[in-house]
N, C-alpha and C positions, 0 to 999 in steps of 0.2 A: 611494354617498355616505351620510354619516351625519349627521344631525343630533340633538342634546342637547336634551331638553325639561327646564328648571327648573321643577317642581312647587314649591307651598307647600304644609309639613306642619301648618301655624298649623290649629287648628280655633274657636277663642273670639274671638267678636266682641268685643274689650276687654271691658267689666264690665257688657254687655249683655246676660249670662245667653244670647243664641244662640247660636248655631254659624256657622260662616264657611268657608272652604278655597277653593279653587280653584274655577273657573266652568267649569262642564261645555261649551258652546257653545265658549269660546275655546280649550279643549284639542282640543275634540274637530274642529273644523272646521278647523284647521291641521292636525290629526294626519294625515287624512284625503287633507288636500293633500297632505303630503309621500308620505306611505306609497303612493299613487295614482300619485302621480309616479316611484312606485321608490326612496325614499330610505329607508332604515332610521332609524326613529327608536327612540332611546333612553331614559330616564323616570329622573330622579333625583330625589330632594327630600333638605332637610336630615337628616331623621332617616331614609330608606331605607322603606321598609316600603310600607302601605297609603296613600295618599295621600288628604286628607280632601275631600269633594266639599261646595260652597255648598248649601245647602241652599233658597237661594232660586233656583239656577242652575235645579232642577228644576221649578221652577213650569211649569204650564200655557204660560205667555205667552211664558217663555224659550226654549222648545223651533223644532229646526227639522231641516232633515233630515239633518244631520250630527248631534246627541243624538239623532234616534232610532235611528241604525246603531249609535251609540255604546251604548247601550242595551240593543242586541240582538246585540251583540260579544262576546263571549265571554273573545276572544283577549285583545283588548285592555281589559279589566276586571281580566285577571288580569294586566296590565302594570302599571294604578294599585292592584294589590294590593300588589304587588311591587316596588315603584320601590329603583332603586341608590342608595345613599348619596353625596349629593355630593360628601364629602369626596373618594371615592374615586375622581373626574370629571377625567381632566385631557383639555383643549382639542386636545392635538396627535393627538387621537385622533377628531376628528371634523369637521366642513366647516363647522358654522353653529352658532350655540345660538338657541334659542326660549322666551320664559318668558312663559305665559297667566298671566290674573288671576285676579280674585276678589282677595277683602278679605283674605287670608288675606297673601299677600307681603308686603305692609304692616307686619307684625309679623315673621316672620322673616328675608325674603330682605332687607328693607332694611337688617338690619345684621348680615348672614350673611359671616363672613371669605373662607372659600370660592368664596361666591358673586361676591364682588369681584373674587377673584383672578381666577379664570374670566373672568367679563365683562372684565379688561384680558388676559387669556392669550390670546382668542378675538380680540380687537379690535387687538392690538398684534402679532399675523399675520396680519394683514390676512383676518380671519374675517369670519362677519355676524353682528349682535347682532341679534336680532329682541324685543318686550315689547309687550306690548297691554294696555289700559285699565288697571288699578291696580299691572301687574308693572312700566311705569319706575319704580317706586319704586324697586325694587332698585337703581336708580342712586344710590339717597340718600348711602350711604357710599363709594363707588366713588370713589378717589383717583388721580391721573395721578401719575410719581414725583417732577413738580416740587412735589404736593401739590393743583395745582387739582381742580376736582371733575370728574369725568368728563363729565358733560353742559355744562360750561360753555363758554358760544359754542357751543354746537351747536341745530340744530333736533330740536325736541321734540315728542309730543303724548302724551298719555294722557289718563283719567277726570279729565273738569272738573269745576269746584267746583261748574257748576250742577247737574250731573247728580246728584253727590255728595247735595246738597241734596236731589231731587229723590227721592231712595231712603233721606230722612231721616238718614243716618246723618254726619252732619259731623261731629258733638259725639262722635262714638263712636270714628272712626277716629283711630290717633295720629298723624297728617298729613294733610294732602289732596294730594295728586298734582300740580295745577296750581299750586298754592302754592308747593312744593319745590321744582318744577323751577325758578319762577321766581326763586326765593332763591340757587340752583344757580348761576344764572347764565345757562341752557338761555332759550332762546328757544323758546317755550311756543307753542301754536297750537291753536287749537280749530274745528270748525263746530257747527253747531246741533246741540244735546242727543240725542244715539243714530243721527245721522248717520253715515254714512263718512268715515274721515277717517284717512289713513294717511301718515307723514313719511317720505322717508328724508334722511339726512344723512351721504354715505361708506356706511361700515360699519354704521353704525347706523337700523333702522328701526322705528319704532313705530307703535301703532293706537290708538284716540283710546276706543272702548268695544267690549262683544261684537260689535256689529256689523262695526266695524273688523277680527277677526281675520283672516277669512277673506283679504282681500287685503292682511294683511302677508303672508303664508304665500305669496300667490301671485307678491306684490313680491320676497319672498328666494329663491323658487324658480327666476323669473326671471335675477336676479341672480346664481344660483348658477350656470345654465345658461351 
């Protein structure tokens, strides 16, 4: 079996002079699940290429023992060297998609065309969407073809506004996650700040922060079984 991991190529924390990309933890401890379990996982992002890593994912405090295999993997460093170009991703060619965070989706997976299509391609045959802490956004633009939004009436969770808060960065990013969903229409769910916290709804499952990746991975894995 194969599962789609949707990377983010974004590296610029909007006009906050830092850098941003994908969250090392939530790639790397689903990646680990799946590939553990025997499932080929595959790496695309917008632009194809090197895939940009958070640069706050690597702090001290974030680390655990999936970043440090991640770290000391060789194989798979040269996978986020190398990621496949989304465009070039179609769904009838895999079992599941998966899309970890970091601030980085925010700016381009939420209004990546591609990316849409995908997430209704994978969901409208009866696939599993999988998204943890700031990747529902990619639902932002996600359209059904009567036009409602994809998340709406659906159970939801992702990176909450307090957390957001909590890592400064509200005034920075160009939406907040729990806001959108709720505008969405998604029926929004949180527990306390860096807790576990993982929805599913049907096809669709998400995780609330880093900590949450680990058992969406093990929820779709599950499910996939």
């Amino acid at each position: 079996m194969k599962i789609l991991f949707v990377v983010t190529s974004h590296d610029q924390l909007g006009d906050s002079g830092k850098k941003t990309g994908f969250w090392v933890e939530e790639f790397a401890a689903p990646y680990y699940k799946f590939v553990d379990a025997g499932y080929e996982v595959v790496v695309a992002t917008p632009k194809g290429g090197q895939a940009p890593i958070d640069p706050s994912s690597e702090a001290p405090s974030a680390q655990t023992e999936a970043t440090q295999r991640y770290y000391n993997d060789a194989k798979v460093q040269e996978v986020i060297a190398h990621t496949h170009k989304l465009a070039e991703m179609q769904a009838s060619n895999f079992d599941a998609v998966f899309y970890p965070g970091g601030h980085g989706p925010l700016w381009d997976l939420a209004s990546d065309p591609y990316s849409a299509k995908l997430i209704l391609d994978f969901y409208n045959n009866g696939k599993l969407v999988g998204a943890v802490c700031h990747a529902p956004g990619a639902f932002k633009n996600v359209k059904l073809q009567n036009g409602e939004s994809f998340v709406k009436g659906k159970n939801v969770t992702g990176f909450s506004n307090t957390e957001e808060a909590a890592v400064k960065l509200t005034d920075v990013v160009p939406f907040l996650v729990e806001t959108e969903m709720k505008n969405l229409g998604a029926n929004y769910s949180k527990v306390e700040d860096w807790g576990i916290h993982v929805v599913e709804d049907g096809l669709l499952i998400t995780g609330q922060n880093p900590a949450s990746s680990e058992s969406v991975a093990e929820t779709m894995i599950s499910r996939l079984k």
